[in-house]
C-alpha positions as CSV (number, residue, x, y, z in Angstrom):
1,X,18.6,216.1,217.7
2,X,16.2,213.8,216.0
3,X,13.1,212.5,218.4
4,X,12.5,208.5,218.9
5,X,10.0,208.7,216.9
6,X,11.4,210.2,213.7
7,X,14.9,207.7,214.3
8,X,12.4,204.7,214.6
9,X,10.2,206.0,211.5
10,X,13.2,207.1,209.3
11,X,15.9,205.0,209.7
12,X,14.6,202.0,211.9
13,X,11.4,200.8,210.6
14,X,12.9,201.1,206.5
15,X,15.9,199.2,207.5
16,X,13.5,195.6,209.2
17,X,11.3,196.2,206.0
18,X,14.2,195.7,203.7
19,X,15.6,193.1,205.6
20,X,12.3,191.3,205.9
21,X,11.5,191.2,202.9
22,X,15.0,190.1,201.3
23,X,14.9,187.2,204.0
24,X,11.1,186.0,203.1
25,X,12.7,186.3,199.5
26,X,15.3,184.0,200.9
27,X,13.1,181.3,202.8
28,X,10.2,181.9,200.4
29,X,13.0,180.7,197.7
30,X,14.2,177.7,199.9
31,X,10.4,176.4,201.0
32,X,9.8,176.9,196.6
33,X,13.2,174.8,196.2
34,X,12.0,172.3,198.4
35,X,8.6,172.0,197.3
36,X,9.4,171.3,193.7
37,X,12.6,169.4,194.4
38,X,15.0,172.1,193.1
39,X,17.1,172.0,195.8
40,X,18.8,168.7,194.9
41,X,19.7,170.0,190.6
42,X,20.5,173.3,192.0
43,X,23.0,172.1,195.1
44,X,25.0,169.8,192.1
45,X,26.6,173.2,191.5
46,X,27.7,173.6,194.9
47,X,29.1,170.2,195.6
48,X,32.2,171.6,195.2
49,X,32.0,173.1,198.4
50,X,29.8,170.9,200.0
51,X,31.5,168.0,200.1
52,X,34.8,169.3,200.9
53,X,33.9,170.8,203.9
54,X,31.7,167.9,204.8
55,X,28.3,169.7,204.6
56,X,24.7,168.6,202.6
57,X,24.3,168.9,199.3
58,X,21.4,171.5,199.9
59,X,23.7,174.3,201.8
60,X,25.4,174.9,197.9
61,X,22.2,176.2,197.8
62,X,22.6,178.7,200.0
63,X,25.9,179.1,199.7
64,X,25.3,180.5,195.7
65,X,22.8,182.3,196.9
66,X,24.7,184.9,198.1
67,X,26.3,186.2,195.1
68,X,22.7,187.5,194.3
69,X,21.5,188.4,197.9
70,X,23.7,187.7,201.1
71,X,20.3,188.4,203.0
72,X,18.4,185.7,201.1
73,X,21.5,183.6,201.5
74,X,21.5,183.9,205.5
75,X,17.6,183.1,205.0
76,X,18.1,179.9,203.6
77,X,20.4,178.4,206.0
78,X,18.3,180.1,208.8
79,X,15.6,177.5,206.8
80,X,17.6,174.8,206.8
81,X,19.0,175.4,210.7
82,X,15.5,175.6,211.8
83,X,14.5,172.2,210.0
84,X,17.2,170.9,211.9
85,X,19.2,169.7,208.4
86,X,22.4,171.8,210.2
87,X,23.4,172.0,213.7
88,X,25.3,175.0,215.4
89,X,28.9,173.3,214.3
90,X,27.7,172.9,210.9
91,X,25.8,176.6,210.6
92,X,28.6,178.2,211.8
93,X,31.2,176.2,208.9
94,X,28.2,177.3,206.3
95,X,28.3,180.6,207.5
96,X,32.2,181.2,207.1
97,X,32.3,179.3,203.5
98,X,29.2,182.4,202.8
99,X,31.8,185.1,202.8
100,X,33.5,185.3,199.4
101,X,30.4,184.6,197.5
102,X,28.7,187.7,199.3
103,X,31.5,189.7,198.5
104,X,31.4,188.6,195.0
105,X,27.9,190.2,195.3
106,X,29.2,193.5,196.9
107,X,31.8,193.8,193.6
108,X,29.1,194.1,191.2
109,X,27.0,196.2,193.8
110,X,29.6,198.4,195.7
111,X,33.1,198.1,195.4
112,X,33.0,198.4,191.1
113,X,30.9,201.3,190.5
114,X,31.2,203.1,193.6
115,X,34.8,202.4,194.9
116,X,36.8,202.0,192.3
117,X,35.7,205.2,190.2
118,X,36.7,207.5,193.9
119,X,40.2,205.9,194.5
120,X,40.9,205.7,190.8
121,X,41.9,202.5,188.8
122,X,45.2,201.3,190.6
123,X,44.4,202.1,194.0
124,X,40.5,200.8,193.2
125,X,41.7,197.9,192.1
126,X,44.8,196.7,194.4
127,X,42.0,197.8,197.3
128,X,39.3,195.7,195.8
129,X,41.7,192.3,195.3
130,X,42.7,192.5,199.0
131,X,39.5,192.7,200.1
132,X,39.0,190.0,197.9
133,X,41.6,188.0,198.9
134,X,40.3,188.3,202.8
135,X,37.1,187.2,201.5
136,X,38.6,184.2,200.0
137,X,40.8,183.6,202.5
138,X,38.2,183.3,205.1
139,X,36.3,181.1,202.6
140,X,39.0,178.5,202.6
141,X,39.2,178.7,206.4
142,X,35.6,177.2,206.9
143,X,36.2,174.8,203.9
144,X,39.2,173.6,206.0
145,X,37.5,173.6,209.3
146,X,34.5,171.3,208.0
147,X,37.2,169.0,206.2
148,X,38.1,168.5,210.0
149,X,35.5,169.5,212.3
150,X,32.9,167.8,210.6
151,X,34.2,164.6,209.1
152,X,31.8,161.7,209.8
153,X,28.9,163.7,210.5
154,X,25.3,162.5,209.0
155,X,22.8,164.9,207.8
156,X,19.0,163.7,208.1
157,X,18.1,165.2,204.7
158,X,14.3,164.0,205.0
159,X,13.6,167.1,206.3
160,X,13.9,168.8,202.8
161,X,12.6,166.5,200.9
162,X,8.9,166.0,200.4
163,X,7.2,162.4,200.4
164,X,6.6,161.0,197.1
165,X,3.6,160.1,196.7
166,X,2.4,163.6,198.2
167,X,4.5,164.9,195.5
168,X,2.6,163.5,192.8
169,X,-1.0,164.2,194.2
170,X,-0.1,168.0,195.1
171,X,-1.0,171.1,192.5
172,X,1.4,173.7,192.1
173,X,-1.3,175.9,194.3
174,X,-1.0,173.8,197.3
175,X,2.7,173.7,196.6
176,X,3.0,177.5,196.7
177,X,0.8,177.6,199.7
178,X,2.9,175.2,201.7
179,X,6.0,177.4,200.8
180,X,4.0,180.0,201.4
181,X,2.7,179.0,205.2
182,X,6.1,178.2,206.3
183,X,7.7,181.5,205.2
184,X,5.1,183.3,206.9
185,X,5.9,181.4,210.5
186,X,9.9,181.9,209.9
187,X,8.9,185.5,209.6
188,X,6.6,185.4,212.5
189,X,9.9,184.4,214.3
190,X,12.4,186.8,213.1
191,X,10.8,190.2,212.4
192,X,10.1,190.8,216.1
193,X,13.3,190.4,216.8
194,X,14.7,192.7,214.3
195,X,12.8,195.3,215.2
196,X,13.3,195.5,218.8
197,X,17.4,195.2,218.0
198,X,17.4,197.5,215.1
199,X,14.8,200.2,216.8
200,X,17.7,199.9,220.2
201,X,21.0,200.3,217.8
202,X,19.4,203.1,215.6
203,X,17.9,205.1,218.7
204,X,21.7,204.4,220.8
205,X,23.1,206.0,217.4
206,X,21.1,209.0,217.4
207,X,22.5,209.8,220.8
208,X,25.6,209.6,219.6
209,X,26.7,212.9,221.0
210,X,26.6,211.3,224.4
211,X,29.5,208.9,223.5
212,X,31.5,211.7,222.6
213,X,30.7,213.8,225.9
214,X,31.9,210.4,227.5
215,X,34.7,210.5,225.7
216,X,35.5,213.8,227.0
217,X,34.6,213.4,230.5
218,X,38.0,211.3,230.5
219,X,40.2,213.6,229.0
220,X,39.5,212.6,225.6
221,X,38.8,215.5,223.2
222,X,40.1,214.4,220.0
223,X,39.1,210.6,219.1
224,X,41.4,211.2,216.6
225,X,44.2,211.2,218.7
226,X,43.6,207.6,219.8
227,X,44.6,206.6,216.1
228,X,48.2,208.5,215.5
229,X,50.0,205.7,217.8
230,X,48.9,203.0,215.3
231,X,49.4,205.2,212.3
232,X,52.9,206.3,213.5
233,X,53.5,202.1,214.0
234,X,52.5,201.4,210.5
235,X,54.6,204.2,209.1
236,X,51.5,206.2,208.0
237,X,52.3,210.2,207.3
238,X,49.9,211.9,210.1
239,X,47.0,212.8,207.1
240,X,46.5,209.2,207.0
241,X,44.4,209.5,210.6
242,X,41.3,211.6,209.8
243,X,40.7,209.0,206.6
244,X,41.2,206.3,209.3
245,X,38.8,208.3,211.7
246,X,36.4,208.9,208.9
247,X,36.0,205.3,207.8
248,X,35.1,205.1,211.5
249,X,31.4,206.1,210.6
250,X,31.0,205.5,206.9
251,X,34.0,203.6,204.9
252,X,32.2,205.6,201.4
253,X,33.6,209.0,203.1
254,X,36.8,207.4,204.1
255,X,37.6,206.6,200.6
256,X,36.6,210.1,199.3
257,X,39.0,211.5,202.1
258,X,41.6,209.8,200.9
259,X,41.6,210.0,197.0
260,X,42.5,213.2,197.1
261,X,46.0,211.9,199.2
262,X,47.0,209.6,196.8
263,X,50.1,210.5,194.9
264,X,51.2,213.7,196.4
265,X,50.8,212.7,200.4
266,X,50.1,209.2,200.3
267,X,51.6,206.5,197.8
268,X,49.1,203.7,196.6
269,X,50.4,201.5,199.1
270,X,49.8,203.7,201.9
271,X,46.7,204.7,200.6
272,X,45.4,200.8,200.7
273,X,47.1,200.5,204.1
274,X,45.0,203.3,205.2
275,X,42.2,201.6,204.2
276,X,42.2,198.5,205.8
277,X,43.3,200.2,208.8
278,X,39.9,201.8,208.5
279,X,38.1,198.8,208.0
280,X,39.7,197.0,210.8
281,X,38.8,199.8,213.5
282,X,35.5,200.1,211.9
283,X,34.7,196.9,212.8
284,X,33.2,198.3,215.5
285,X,30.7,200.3,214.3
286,X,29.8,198.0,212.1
287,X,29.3,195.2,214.4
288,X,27.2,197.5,216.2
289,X,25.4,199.7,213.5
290,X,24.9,195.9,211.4
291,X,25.9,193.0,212.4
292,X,24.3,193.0,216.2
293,X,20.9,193.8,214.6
294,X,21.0,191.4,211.4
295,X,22.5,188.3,212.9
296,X,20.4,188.9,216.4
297,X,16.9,188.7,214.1
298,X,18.0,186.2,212.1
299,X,19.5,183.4,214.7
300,X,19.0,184.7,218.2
301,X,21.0,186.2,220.7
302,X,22.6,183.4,221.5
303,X,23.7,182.1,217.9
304,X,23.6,185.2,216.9
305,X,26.9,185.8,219.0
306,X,28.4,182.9,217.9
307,X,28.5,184.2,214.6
308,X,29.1,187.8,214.8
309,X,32.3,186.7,217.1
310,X,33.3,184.1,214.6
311,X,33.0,186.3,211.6
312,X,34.8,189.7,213.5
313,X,37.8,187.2,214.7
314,X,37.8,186.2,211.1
315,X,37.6,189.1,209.4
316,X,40.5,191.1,212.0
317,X,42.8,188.6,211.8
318,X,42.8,188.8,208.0
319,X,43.0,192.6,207.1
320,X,46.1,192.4,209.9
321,X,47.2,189.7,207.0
322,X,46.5,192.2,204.0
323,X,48.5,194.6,205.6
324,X,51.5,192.6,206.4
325,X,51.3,191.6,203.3
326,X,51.0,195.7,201.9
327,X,54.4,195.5,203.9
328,X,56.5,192.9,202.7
329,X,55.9,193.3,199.0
């Protein structure tokens, strides 16, 4: 068993260092944008979701973003949030449009040279486009939910843009230092925080162990076992539940287990199934292991769980979509 110390050294501390510095990239980006009046050419491009959904010109900003760095993405409207540009309502519409163009991201990042090459072209491919299509599906949800839930509202965009005539007196140094200072006190704000919630998940994880003893104190033995009912419901042969229970911890390992399956005990169908099956339970886990810690540090506890509930409701009722789908076709 790994000490607190080495958990919090190894796995903790790497972890807020990554995230910090892809969320100063993030604000640094946004203060820069704002500084130089960028924001305004480079939110023209995103106008097409903007003003469908009812939302500033400057959240296209953010929104793009994403398909570079989700992290930096979340940064920006944590920027623009904190300026008071967006309110909850408004954040939390942003934050659901965000999800197709961070999995656009994940494509180029994840899902085409990792994923596709284990499960093979078909199965790669017919798993990768309903993720996809969850992804985009959600999108459309918060484009249709600030078409409604945010018609009539009025943004007070003075709050990223800078005075003129400061504009034309300022050199690019002070420019860089003004981006500069104001990235440093978002940070000031949200690094604690990601420490304190990362340092709790990653140390709860270590002791791992103990959730299984639980487990067992209540008759439970084989996890596993708590999976064959919805396998047997979908139809699923019974090798489909250790690729289910694997995903689980680590959905990389869940698609190795599988490959293997596909043709002779699983059809491509069932072998997508599977996986989504896997990612819904894993939700879990993920919300836990991820989600808890990132959204916590960047927006609080209390928006925090507004969006993590938001974006698992989302996300669940989708993937039990995909696999209706999987069914009727």
């Amino acid at each position: 068993m790994q000490s607190i110390l080495s958990v919090l050294l190894e796995e903790a501390l790497p972890r807020v260092l990554t995230i910090a510095l892809l969320i100063g990239a993030g604000v640094g980006l946004a203060n820069l944008a704002v500084e130089y009046g960028l924001v305004a050419v480079i939110a023209r491009a995103g106008r097409y979701l903007t003003e469908p959904a009812n939302l500033p010109p400057e959240v296209g900003t953010a929104v793009l973003t994403n398909t570079v760095s989700v992290t930096a993405g979340y940064g920006m409207l944590a920027e623009f949030r904190e300026e008071a540009l967006l309110d909850d309502r408004a954040t939390l519409i942003a934050v659901v449009i965000n999800t197709f163009f961070g999995f656009v991201q994940h494509i180029f990042t994840y899902y085409g040279p990792v994923l596709v090459p284990i499960l093979g072209l078909q199965v790669g491919l017919m798993y990768v486009g309903a993720r996809a299509g969850i992804s985009l599906a959600i999108t459309l949800v918060g484009l249709l939910a600030g078409s409604l839930l945010l018609r009539g509202y009025e943004y007070d965009r003075s709050v990223v843009e800078p005075d003129a005539p400061d504009e034309e007196d300022r050199t690019n140094r002070e420019k860089f230092r003004t981006a500069g200072e104001s990235t440093l006190e978002r940070l000031r704000s949200i690094v604690p925080r990601l420490a304190v919630v990362y340092s709790l998940v990653f140390v709860a994880l270590a002791r791992s162990e103990r959730i299984l003893a639980g487990f067992a104190s209540v008759g439970i033995d084989d996890p596993g076992a708590l999976l064959e009912p919805i396998a047997g419901l979908l139809g699923l042969p019974g090798a489909a539940v250790p690729v289910i229970l694997v995903s689980l911890v680590d959905p990389t390992t869940g698609a190795i287990t599988v490959a293997p399956l596909i043709g002779d005990v699983l059809t491509p169908d069932e072998a997508v199934i599977t996986l989504l099956v896997g990612s819904l339970v894993s939700l879990t886990i993920g919300t836990v292991k991820r989600s808890i810690p990132f959204q916590f540090g960047i927006w609080g506890a209390e928006f925090g769980a507004k969006v993590i509930v938001v974006n698992v409701c989302l996300k669940a009722a989708f993937i039990l979509v995909a696999i209706g789908v999987f069914f009727v076709v």
